[in-house]
PDB file of N, CA, C and O in Angstrom, chain B, residues numbered from 101:
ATOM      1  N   UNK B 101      -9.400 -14.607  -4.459  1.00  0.00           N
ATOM      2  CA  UNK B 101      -9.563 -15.097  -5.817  1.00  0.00           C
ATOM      3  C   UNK B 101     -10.934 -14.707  -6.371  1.00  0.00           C
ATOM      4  O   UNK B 101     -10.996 -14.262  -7.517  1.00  0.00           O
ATOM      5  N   UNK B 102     -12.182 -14.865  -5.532  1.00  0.00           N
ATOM      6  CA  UNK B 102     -13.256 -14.263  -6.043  1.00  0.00           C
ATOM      7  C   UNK B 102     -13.557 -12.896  -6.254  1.00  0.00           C
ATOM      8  O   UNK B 102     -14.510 -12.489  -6.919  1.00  0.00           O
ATOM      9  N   UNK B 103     -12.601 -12.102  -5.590  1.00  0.00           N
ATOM     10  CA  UNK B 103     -13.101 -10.854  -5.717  1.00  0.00           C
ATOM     11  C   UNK B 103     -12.030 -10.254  -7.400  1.00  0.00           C
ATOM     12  O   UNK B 103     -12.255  -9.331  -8.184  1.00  0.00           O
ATOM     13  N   UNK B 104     -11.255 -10.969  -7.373  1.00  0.00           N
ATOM     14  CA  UNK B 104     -10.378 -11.072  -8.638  1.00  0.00           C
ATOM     15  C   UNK B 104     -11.054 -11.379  -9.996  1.00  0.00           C
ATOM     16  O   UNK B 104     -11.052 -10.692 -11.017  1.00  0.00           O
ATOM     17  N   UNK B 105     -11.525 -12.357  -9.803  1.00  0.00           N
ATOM     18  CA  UNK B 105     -12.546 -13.223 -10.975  1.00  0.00           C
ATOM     19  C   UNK B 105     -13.629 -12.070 -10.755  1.00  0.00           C
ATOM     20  O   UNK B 105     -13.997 -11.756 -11.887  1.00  0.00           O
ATOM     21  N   UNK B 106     -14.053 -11.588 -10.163  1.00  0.00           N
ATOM     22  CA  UNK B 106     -15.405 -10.382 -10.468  1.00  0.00           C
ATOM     23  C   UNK B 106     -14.967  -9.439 -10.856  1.00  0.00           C
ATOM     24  O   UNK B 106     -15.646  -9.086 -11.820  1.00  0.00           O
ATOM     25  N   UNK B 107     -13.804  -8.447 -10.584  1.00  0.00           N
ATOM     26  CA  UNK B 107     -13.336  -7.361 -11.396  1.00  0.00           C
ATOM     27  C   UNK B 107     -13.145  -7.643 -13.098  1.00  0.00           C
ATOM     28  O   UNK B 107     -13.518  -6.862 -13.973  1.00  0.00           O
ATOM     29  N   UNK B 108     -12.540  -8.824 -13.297  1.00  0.00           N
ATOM     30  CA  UNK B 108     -12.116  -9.743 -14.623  1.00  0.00           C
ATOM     31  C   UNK B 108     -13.664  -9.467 -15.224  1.00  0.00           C
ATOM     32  O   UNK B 108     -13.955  -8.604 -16.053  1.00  0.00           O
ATOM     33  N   UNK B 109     -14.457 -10.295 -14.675  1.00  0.00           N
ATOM     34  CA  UNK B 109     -15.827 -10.385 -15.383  1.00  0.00           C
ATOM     35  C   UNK B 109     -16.347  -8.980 -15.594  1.00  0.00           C
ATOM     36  O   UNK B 109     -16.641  -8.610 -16.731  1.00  0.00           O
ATOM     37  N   UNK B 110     -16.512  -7.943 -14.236  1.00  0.00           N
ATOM     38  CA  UNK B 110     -16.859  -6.899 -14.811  1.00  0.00           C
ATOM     39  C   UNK B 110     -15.950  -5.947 -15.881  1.00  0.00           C
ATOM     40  O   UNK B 110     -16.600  -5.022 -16.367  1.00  0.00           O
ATOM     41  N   UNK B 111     -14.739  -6.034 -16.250  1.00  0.00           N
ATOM     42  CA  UNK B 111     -14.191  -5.325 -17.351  1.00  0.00           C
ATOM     43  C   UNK B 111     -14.587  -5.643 -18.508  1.00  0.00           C
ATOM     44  O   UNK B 111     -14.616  -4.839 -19.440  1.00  0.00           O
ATOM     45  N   UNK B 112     -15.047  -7.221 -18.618  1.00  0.00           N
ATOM     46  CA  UNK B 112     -15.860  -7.664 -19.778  1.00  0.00           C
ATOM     47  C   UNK B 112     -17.057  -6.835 -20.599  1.00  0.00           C
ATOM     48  O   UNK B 112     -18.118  -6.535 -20.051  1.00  0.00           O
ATOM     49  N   UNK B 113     -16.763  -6.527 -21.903  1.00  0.00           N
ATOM     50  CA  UNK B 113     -17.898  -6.456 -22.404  1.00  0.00           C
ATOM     51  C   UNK B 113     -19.383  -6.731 -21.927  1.00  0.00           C
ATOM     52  O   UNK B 113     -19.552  -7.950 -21.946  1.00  0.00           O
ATOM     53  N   UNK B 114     -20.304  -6.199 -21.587  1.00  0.00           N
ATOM     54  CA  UNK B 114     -21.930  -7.516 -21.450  1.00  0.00           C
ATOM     55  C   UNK B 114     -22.497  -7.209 -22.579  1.00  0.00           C
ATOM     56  O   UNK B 114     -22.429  -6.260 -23.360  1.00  0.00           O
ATOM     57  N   UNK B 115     -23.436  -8.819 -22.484  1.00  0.00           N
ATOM     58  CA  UNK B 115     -24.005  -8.887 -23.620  1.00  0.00           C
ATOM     59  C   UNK B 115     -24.739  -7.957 -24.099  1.00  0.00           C
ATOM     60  O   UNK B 115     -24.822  -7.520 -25.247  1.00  0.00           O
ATOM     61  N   UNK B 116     -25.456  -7.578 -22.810  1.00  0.00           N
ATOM     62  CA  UNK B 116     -26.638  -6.501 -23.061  1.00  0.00           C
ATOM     63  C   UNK B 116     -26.190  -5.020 -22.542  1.00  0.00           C
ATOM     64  O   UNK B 116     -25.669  -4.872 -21.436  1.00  0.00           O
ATOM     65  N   UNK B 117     -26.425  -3.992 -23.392  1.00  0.00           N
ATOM     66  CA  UNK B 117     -25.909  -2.614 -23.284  1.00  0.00           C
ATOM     67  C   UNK B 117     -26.193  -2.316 -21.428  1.00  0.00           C
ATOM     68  O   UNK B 117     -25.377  -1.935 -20.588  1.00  0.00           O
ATOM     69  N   UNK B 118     -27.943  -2.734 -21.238  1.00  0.00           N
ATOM     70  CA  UNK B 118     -28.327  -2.452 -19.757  1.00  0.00           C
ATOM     71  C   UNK B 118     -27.694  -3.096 -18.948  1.00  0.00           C
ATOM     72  O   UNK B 118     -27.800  -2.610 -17.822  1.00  0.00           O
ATOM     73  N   UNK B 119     -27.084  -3.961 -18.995  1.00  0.00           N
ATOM     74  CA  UNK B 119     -26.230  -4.623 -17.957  1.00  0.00           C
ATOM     75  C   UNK B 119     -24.759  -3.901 -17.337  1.00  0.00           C
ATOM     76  O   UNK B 119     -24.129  -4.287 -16.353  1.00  0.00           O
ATOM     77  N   UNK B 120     -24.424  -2.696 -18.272  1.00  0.00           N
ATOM     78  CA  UNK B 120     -23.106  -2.316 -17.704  1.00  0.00           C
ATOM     79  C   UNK B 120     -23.404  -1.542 -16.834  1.00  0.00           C
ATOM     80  O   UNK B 120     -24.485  -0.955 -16.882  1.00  0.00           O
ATOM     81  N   UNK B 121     -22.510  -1.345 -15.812  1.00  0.00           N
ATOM     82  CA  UNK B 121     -22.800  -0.880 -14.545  1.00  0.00           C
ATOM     83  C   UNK B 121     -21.058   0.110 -13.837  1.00  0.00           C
ATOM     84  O   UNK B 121     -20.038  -0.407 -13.381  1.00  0.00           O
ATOM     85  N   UNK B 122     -21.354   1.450 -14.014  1.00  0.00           N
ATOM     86  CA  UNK B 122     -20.469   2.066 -14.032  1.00  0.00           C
ATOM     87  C   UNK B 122     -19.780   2.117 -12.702  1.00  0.00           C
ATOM     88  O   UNK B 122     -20.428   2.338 -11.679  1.00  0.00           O
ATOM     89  N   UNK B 123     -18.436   1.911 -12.683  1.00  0.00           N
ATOM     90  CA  UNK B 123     -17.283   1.600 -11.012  1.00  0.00           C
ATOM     91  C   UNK B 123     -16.418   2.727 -11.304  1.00  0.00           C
ATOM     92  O   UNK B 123     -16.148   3.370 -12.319  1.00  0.00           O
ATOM     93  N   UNK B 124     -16.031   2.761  -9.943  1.00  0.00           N
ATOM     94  CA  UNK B 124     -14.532   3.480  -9.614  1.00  0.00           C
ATOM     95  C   UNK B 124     -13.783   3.139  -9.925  1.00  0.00           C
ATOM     96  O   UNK B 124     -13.481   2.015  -9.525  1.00  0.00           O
ATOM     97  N   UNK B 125     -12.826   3.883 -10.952  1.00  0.00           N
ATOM     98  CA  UNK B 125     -11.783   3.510 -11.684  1.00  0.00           C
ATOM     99  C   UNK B 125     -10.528   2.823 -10.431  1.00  0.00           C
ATOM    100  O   UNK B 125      -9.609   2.024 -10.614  1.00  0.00           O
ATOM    101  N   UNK B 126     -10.898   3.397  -9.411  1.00  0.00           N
ATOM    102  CA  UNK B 126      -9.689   3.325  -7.850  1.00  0.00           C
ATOM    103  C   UNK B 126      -9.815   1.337  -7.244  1.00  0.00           C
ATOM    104  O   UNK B 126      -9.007   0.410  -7.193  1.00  0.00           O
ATOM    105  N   UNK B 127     -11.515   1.531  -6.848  1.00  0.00           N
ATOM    106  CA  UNK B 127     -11.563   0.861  -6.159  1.00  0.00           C
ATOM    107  C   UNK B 127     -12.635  -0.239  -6.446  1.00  0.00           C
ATOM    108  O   UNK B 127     -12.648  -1.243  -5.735  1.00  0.00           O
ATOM    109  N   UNK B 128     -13.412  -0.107  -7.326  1.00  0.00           N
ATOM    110  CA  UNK B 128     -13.981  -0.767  -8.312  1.00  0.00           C
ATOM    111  C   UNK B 128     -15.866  -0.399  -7.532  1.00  0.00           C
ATOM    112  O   UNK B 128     -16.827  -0.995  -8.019  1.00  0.00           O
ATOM    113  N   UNK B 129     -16.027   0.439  -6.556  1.00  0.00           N
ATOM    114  CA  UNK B 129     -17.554   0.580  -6.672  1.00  0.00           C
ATOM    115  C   UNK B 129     -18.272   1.137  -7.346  1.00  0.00           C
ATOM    116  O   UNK B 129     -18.180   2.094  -8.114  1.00  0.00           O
ATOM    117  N   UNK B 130     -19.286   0.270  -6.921  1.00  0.00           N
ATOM    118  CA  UNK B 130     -20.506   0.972  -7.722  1.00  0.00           C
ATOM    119  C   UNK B 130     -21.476   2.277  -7.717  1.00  0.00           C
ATOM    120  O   UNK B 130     -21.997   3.014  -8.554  1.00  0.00           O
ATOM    121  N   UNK B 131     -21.423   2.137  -6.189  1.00  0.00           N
ATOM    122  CA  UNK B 131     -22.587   3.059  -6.366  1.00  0.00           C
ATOM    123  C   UNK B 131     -21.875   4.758  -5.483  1.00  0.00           C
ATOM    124  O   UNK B 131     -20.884   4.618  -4.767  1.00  0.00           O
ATOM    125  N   UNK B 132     -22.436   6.072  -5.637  1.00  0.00           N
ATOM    126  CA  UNK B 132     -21.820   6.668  -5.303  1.00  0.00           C
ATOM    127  C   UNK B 132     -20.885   7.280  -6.389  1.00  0.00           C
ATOM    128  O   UNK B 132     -20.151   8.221  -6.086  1.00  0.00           O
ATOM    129  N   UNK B 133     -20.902   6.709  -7.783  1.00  0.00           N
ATOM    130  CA  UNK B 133     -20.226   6.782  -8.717  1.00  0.00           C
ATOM    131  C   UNK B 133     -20.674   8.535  -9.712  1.00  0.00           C
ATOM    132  O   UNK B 133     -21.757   9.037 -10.011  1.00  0.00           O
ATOM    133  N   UNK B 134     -18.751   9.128 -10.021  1.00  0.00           N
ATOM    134  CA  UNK B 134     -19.620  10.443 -10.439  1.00  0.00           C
ATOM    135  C   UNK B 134     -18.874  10.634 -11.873  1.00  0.00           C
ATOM    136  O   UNK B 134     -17.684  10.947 -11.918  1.00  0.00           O
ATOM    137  N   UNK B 135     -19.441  10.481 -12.719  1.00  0.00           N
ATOM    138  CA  UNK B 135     -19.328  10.299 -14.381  1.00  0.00           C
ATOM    139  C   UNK B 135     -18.150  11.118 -14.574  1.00  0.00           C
ATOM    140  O   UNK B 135     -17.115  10.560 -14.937  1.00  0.00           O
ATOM    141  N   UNK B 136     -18.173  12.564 -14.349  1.00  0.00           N
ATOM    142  CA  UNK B 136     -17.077  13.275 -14.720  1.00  0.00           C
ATOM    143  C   UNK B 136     -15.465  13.026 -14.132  1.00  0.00           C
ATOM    144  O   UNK B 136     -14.447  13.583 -14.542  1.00  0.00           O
ATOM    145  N   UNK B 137     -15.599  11.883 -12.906  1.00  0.00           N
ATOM    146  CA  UNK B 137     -13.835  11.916 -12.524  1.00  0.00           C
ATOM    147  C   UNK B 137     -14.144  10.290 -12.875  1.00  0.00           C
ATOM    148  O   UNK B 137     -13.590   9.859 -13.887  1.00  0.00           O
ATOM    149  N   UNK B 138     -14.752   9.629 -12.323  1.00  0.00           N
ATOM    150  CA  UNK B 138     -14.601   7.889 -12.987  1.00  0.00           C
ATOM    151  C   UNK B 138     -14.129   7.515 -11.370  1.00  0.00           C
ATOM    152  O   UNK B 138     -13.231   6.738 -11.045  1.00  0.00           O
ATOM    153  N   UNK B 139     -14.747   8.072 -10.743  1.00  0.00           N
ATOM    154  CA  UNK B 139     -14.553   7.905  -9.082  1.00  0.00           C
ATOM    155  C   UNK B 139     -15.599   7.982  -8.440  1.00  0.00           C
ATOM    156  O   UNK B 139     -16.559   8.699  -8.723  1.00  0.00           O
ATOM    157  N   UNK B 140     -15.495   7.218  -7.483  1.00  0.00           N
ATOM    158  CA  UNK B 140     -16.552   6.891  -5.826  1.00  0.00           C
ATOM    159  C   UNK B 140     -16.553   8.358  -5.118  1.00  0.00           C
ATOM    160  O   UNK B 140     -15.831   9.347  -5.240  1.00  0.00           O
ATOM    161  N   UNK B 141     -17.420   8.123  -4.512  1.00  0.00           N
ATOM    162  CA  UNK B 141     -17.771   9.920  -3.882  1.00  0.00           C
ATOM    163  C   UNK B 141     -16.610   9.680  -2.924  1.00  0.00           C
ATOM    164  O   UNK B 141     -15.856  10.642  -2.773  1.00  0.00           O
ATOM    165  N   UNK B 142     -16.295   8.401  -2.155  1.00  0.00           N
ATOM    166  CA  UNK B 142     -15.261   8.073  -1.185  1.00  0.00           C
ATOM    167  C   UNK B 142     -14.037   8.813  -1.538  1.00  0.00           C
ATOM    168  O   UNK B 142     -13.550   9.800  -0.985  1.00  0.00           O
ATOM    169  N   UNK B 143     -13.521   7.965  -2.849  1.00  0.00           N
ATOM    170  CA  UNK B 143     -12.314   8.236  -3.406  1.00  0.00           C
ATOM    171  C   UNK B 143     -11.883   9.678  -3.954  1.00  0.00           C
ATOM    172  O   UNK B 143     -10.844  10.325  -3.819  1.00  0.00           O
ATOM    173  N   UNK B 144     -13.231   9.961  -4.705  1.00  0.00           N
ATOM    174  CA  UNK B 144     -13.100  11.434  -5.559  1.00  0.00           C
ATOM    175  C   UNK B 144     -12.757  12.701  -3.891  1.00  0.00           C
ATOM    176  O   UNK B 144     -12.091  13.734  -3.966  1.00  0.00           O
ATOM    177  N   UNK B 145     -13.341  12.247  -2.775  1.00  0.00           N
ATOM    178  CA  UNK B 145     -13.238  12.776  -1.501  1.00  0.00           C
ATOM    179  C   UNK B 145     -11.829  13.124  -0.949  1.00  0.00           C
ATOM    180  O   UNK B 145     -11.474  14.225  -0.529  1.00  0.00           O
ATOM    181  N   UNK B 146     -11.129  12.044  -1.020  1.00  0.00           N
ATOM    182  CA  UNK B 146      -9.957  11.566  -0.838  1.00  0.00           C
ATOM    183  C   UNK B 146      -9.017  12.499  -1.785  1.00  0.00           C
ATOM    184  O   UNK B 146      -8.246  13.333  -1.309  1.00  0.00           O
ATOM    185  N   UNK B 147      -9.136  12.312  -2.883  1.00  0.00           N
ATOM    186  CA  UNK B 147      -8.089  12.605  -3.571  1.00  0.00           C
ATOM    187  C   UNK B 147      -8.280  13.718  -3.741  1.00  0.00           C
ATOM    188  O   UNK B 147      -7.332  14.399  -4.133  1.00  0.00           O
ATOM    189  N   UNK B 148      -9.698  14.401  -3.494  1.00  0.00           N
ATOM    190  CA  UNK B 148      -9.478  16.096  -3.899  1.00  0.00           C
ATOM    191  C   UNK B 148      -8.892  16.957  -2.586  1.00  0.00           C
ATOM    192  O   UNK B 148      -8.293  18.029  -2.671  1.00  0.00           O
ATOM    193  N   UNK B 149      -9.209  16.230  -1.343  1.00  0.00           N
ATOM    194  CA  UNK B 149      -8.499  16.992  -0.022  1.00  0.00           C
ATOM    195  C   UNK B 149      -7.036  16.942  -0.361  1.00  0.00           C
ATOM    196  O   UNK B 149      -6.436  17.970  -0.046  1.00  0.00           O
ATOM    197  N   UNK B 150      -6.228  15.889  -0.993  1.00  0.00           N
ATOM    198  CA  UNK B 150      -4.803  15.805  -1.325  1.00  0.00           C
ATOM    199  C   UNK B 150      -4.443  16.445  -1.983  1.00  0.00           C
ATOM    200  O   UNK B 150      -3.285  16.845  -1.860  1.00  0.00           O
ATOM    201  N   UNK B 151      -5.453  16.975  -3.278  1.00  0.00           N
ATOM    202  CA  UNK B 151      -5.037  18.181  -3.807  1.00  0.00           C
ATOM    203  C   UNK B 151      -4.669  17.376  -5.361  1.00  0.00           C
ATOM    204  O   UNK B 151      -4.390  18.266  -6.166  1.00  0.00           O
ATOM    205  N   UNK B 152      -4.593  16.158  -5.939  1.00  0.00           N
ATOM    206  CA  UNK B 152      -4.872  15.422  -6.321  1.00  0.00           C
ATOM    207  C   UNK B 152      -5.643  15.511  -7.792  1.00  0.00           C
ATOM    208  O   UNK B 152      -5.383  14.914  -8.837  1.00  0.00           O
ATOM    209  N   UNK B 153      -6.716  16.504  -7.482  1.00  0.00           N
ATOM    210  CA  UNK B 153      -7.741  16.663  -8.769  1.00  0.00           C
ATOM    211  C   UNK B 153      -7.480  18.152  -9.036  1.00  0.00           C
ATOM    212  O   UNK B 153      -7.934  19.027  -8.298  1.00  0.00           O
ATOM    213  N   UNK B 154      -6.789  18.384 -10.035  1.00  0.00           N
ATOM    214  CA  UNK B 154      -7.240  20.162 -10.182  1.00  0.00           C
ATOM    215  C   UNK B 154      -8.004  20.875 -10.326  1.00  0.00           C
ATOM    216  O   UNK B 154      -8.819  20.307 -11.052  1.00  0.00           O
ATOM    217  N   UNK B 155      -8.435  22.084 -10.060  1.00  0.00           N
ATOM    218  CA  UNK B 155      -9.848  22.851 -10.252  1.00  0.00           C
ATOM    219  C   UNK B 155     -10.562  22.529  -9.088  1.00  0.00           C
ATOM    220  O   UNK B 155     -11.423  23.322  -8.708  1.00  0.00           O
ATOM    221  N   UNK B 156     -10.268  21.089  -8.206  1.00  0.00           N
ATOM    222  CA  UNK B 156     -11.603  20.937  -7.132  1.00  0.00           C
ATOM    223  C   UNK B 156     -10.737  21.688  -5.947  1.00  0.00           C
ATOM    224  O   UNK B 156      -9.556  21.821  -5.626  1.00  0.00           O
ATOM    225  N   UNK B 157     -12.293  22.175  -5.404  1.00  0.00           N
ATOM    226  CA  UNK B 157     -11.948  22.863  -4.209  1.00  0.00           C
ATOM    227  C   UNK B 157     -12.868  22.600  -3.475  1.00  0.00           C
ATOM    228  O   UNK B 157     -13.819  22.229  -4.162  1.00  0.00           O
ATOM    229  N   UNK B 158     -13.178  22.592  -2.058  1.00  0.00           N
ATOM    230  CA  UNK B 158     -14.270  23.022  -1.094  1.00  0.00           C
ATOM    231  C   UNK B 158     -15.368  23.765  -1.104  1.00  0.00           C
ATOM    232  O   UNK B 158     -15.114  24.932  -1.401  1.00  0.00           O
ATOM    233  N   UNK B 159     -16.871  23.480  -0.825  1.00  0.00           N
ATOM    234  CA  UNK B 159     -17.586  25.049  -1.123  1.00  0.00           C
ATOM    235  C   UNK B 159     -17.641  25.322   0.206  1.00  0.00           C
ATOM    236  O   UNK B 159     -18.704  25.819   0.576  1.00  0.00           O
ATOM    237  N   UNK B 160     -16.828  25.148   1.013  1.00  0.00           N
ATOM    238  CA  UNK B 160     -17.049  25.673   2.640  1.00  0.00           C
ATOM    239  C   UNK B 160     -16.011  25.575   3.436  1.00  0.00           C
ATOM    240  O   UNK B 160     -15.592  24.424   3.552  1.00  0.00           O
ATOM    241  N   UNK B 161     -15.457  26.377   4.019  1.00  0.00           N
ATOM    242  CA  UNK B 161     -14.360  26.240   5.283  1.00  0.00           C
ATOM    243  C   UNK B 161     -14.868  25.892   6.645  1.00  0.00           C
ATOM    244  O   UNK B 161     -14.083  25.786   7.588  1.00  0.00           O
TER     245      UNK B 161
END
């Protein structure tokens, strides 16, 4: 239930512009966060080995 009531609160508006704090659209973290997919380095990880994100690829075999 608490971790419920904190996602709730963070979708909220804040009062103050500095207070918003950008999450993973997946899994709701914070940090690790990369502006252009709206994903955790975890997740954006995840889903580009699946093949998942188009255009991403590996820079190394």
């Amino acid at each position: 239930m608490a971790r419920t009531c904190f996602f709730a609160k963070a979708a909220r508006k804040p009062k103050f512009k500095v207070r918003h704090r950008n999450r993973c659209k997946l899994c709701g973290r914070p940090r690790g966060y990369m502006r252009k997919f709206e994903l955790c380095r975890i997740c954006f990880r995840k889903l580009a080995l699946e093949g998942y994100l188009p255009g991403v690829t590996k820079a190394s075999w």
